[in-house]
Structures are given as C-alpha cells and as structure tokens.
N, C-alpha and C positions, 0 to 999 in steps of 0.2 A: 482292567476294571474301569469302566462308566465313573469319571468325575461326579463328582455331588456337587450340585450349586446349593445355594447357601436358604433358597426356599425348601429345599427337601429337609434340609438339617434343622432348619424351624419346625419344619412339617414333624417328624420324628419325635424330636423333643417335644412337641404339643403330645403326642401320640402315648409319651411313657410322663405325662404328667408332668414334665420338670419345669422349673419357671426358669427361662434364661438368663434372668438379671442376678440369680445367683452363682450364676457358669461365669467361666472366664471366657471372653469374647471367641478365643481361636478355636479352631476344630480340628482334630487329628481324624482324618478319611484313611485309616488301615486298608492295607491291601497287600497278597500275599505276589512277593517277588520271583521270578522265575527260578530264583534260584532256593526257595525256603525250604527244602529238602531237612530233617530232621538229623541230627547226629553226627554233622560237620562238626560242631561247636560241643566244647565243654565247658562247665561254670566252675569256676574254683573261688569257695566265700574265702577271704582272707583276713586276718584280724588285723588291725593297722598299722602294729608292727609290722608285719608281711608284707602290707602293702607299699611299705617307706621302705623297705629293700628293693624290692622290683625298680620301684621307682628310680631309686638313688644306683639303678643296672645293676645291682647282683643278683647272683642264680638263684632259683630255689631246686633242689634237684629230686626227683624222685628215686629209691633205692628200691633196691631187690630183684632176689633170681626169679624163676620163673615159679617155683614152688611155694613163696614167699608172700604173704599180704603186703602190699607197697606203703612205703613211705614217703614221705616230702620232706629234704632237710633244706633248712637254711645251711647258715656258717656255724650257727652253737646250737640251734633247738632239731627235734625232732618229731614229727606229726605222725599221726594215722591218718589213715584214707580212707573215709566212708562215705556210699553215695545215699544222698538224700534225697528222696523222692519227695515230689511238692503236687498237692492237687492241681493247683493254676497251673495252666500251660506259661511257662514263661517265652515270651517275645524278644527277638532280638531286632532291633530299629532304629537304625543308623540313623546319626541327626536327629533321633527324636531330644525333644523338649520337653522339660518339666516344669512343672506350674511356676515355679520359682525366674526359671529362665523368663517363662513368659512373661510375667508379671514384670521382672524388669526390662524386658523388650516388646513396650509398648504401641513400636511402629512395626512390628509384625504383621502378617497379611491374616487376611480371618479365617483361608483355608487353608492348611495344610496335608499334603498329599506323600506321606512316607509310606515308604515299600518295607515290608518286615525279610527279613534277609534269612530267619532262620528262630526255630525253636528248641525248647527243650522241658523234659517234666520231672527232671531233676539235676542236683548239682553235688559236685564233691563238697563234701565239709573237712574241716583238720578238726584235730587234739590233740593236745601237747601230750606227749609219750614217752614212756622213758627209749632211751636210747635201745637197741640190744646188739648188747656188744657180749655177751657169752663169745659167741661164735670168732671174736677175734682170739683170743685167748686160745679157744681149741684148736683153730688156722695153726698160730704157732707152735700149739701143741705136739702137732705133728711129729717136729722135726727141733726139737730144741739143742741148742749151742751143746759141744762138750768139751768146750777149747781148739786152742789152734792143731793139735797133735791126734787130734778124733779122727780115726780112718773113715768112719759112720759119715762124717761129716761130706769127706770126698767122694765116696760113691753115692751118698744120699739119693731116694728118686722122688724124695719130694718137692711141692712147691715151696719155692722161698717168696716174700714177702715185701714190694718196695710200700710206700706213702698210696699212692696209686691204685695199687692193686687192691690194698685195704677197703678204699672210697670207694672200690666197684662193686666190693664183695658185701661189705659192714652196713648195717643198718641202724646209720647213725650220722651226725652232721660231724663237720672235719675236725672242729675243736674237742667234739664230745670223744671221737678216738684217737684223738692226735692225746686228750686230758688218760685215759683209759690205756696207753701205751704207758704211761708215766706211772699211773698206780700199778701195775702189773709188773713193772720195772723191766719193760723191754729193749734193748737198745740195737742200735745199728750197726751192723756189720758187712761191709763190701758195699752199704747200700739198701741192705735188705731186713726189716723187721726182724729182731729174733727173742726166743725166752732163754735164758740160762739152762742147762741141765739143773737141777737141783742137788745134784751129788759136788757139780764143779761149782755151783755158786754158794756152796757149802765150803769146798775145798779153800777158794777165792776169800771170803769171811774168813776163816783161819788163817790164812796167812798175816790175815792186818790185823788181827784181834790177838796174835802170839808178838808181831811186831808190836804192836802199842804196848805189850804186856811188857817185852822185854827192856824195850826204850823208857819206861816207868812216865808214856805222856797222858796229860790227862785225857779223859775220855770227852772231856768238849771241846781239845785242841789237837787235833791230829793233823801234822802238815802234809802238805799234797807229795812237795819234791823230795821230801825225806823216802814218803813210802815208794814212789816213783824209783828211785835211786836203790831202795833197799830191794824191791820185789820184783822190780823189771826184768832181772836177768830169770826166776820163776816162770813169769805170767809175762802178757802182752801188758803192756802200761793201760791202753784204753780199759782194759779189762779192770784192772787195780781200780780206775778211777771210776771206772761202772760200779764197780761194789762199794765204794766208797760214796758214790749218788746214792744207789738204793738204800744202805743203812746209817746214812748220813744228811746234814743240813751245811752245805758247802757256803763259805763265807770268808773275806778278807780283809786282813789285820797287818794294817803297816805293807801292803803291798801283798806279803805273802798270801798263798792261801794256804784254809785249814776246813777241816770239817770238825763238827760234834755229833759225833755219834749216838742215832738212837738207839737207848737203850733195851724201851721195851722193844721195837723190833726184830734186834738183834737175840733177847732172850725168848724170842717168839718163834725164830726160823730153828734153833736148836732145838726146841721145844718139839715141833715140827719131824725135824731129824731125827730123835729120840722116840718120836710117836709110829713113825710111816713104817716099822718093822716091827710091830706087835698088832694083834687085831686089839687085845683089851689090856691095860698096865693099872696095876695096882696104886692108888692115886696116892698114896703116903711114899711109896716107895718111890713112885715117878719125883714126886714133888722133892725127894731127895739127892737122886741123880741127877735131876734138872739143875737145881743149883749147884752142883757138884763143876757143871760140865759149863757154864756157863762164864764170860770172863770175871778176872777177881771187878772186885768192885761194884758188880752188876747183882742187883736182887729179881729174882724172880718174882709175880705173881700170878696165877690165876686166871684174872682178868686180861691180861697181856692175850690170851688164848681166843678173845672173844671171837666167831666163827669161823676157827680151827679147830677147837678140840670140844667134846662134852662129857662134862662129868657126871656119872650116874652113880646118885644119892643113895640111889635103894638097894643096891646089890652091898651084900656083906661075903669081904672088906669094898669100902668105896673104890670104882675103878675110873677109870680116863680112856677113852679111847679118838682117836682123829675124824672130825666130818666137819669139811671143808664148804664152805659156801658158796666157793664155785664151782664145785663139782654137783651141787645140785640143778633142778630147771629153772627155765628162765621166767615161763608164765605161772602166775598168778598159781590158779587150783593145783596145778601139777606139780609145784612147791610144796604148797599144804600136802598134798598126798603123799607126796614123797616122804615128810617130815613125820607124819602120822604114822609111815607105814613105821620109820624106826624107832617112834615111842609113844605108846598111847596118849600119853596126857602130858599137859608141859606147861610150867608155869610159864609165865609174862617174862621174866628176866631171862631164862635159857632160852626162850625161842627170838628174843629179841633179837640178836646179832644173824640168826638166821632168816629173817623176813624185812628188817630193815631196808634193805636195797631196792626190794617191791615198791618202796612208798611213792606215791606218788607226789607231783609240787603239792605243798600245803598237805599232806595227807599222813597221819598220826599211825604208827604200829596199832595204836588202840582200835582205828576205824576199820583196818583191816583183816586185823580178829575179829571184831564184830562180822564181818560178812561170811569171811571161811572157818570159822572154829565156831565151836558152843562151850559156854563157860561153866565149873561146877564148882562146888568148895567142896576140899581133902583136906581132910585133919586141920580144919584153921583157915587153907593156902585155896586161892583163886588156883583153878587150873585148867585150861582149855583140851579141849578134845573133837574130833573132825565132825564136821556136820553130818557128812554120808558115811555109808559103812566102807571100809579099806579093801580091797580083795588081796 
C-alpha cells in the first residue's frame, strides 16, 4: 500500500467534515499484511481473575472428549465455552497505540504505518459452570473395590483410575474433582481411584460400629491404634482407616488420634441398606427397623435421608422408597423430567434436596422452580408441577 502523506489525510478529513483541532495529532494509516489471512487467531475474553492466572504462568486447560461441549478449567473454577459473534470485524495490529499511549507519548511521529496481521468476527466468551462431575462417580462405578479377597477384582477388565487419568476424562478443574473424590468417599488403592462395594463398605462400618459398641467408647472418641490393633487381622488397616474418614471427623488429643463419629451419616448408610432390597417399605414399619438396626446410642430421623430416600404422603399406609440424587441427570431440564416423570406434583421441601446441586453461584432453589416447574395450591400447600407435558 501507497504511504499517505500527511496532505491527503488533511484532504480526507476536510472531506468527511471533521475539524482536526479535535483529533489527536497522530494518524494510524491501516493496511492489510501479507499475512492477514482470517482464522489463525482466536479471541478468548477473560475476566481478571483469569487474566492474573495466565499472568502469574499457570494453565487454563480446556476439557472434553470429542462428544462433549468443551470446557476451560482453571485450578478451582470451571467455564463454558461459547462463541460470540460480533458485527465489527475485529483487527489484530501489532504495536498499535491507544489514544492514551498517545497522549502520553507526545514526541510521537504524526504518521503511523501498522500492518493489521490478522482478523476476526468473533471471540470465545467463558461462564462460570458447575463443574460435571456425574461422570466421575459412574467412571468408578464400573468396577468398585470388594476387598482384598475379591477374585472379580483380579480378573477385572475394566479400567482403573489414577489422578491423571481423571484430569483427561472429568470436566472439571483439579480441585473441584480432587473436592468431589472426597464427597463420594473414594480412596486410593495401588495408586488408582476407587469406590467401595457397598455391600463391603457396609461390612467395613460394622465391624467398628460392633467394636465401639463392645469397647463401650463414646461415639466422639474412637482411637485410631485400638481399632487398627483390633480389626487389622479382619480387614486391610487402610481400609479400617478409610471407613473411619468417610464416617468420621479425624482429630488429635494429647498426641493420640481419634475420630467422632458422624452420626447422621452412619444412620443414613443403614438406612440406605435397609432401603436397596425393597422397591416400596412401609414408612412406620421402616422407621421402626431402622432404629432397631442402627448403633445403640444413635437416633434416627427422617431428615438424615435427604436425597436418598422419598416419603410418599399419599399412599395409605404411608410408604418410603430409595431415589438417590445421583443417580439422577446432570442437566438442568432432563432433571426436571426425570423427577416429574416419578411424581406429578411436589412440594418445595421434597424436591429441595433433589435440585439443590443444579444451583448455580448466587442462584436460589426458588429461581430455579420458577423457570422449570409451574406452581399451584393443593389443599392449602404450594405445589409445583412440569411446565410441558411428561411422555
């Protein structure tokens, strides 16, 4: 491109009216580079947190298989990926200067001649996302632990699980499934992610819930080396002290240590046990063999069950039957429909524990009904019901 002297750029600006004395002296003379070929370049807007990571050299990493809408994790958060189109053609031009620059680099020359290297008419945007971490749970699912003496275990031909493998598979940043192993109560074995059987982490739970019974310790002081000592020759010790994580808050006193046993958890997983062999149990009757079976000292309630179990009101006699919250989906509507499909209508308090997890940052169970349900009043009681029809 033909240089512009600095008469033509007068000329021009006379041309489209403009009075120079309100321009800033320099001139930016655009022109397109040998190389400004469109779609080398991508834009990614970043909010400032994002940008003070790059900065400060750590990754941001994109996730997902090939089936998968992609991700962007930091180290704790987790983004969507959506491309936004923008009417203005955006310019990419190296060295260019902003009026601000200019302004304070007053001994600037009055023309400027930068080459645009490259364009684009739109750019990826983020949103903060929930994580989705279903998919780690069911990974494990697979193939879950049934102790050291499990022949299932040695022929297994599924995959097993390191740190690693997780980060390639999971779509989510490393704290959020590193936090997500820990709620799920998975632990390490050989090396490799695993889940309990629930038959042997049952098994595992009784052995220390008969030992604390027999030993007469209280249920906030249970020492580590005692059960270690008394259970080891049963169970693997890691094992002991796995169960002892999952239904405990480990903590030490005068050197030793000890845990305190949660309670409701522990009358939550029998509850659980009690439940997974009947489709429908009679809710007076459960609610009686529950505390039956549960350790002395421990009361049952109700609420301990919140998305495990649902008690249905209307059927006479009242009954109780198991639905688990993570065995439902992970998106939004296909939640709702799921949930609709197993009971028409449902107050605010039972569906609570089953939609909780949807919420997003800052975002109320209330606002979420509001989008996916429609609301009615039964005998008195708010009760929501699906917006579309169920098939």
């Amino acid at each position: 491109a033909a240089m512009r002297s600095r008469a033509e750029v007068d000329a021009t600006l006379q041309t489209a009216k403009l009075n120079p004395a309100e321009l800033l002296p320099v001139v930016h003379c655009l022109s397109f580079g040998p190389q400004a070929g469109g779609g080398e370049c991508c834009l990614l807007q970043l909010e400032p947190g994002l940008c003070a990571e790059l900065e400060a050299g750590r990754s941001l990493i994109i996730r997902g298989e090939k089936d998968e809408h992609a991700v962007l994790c930091s180290k704790d958060k987790t983004y969507d990926m959506k491309i936004a189109d923008t009417s203005n053609m955006l310019l990419f031009v190296p060295g260019c200067k902003t009026p601000e620059e200019l302004k304070a680099d007053q001994a600037s020359c009055n023309i400027i001649h930068p080459q645009i290297a490259g364009f684009s008419k739109n750019y990826w945007e983020l949103r903060r996302c929930r994580p989705k971490l279903k998919k780690l749970r069911k990974l494990l699912m697979e193939d879950p632990y049934e102790g050291p003496d499990s022949q299932k275990d040695q022929a297994s031909t599924f995959s097993k699980y390191t740190t690693e493998d997780l980060l390639n598979l999971i779509q989510a940043s490393e704290e959020e499934i590193l936090h997500q192993l820990q709620v799920i109560d998975a632990c390490k074995i050989e090396g490799y992610w695993r889940i309990l059987d629930f038959d042997y982490e049952m098994k595992l739970l009784n052995h220390v819930t008969q030992l604390i019974d027999s030993e007469s310790w209280p249920l906030s002081k249970v020492p580590l080396c005692a059960c270690l000592e008394e259970l080891g020759s049963l169970e693997p010790r890691e094992m002991i002290e796995h169960i002892l994580l999952s239904y405990g808050r480990k903590y030490v006193d005068d050197g030793e240590v000890f845990f305190e046993m949660h309670e409701d958890k522990i009358c939550r997983a029998i509850a659980q046990m009690l439940l997974q062999n009947a489709v429908k149990f009679n809710l007076s009757e459960f609610q009686e063999v529950w505390q039956q079976s549960v350790p002395e000292g421990m009361t049952t309630r109700l609420d301990q069950l919140q998305g495990l179990a649902l008690v249905d009101r209307s059927s006479r006699p009242e009954t109780i039957f198991l639905l688990k919250v993570e065995d439902l989906p992970e998106d939004n509507q296909e939640r709702f429909n799921s949930l609709f499909g197993i009971r028409e209508k449902w107050t605010e308090v039972d569906i609570t524990p089953y939609i909780q997890d949807l919420c997003a940052e800052k975002q109320t169970v209330g606002a979420l009904l509001t989008k996916y349900a429609r609301s009615s009043m039964l005998n008195g009681v708010k009760v929501y019901n699906s917006r579309r029809p169920i098939s």
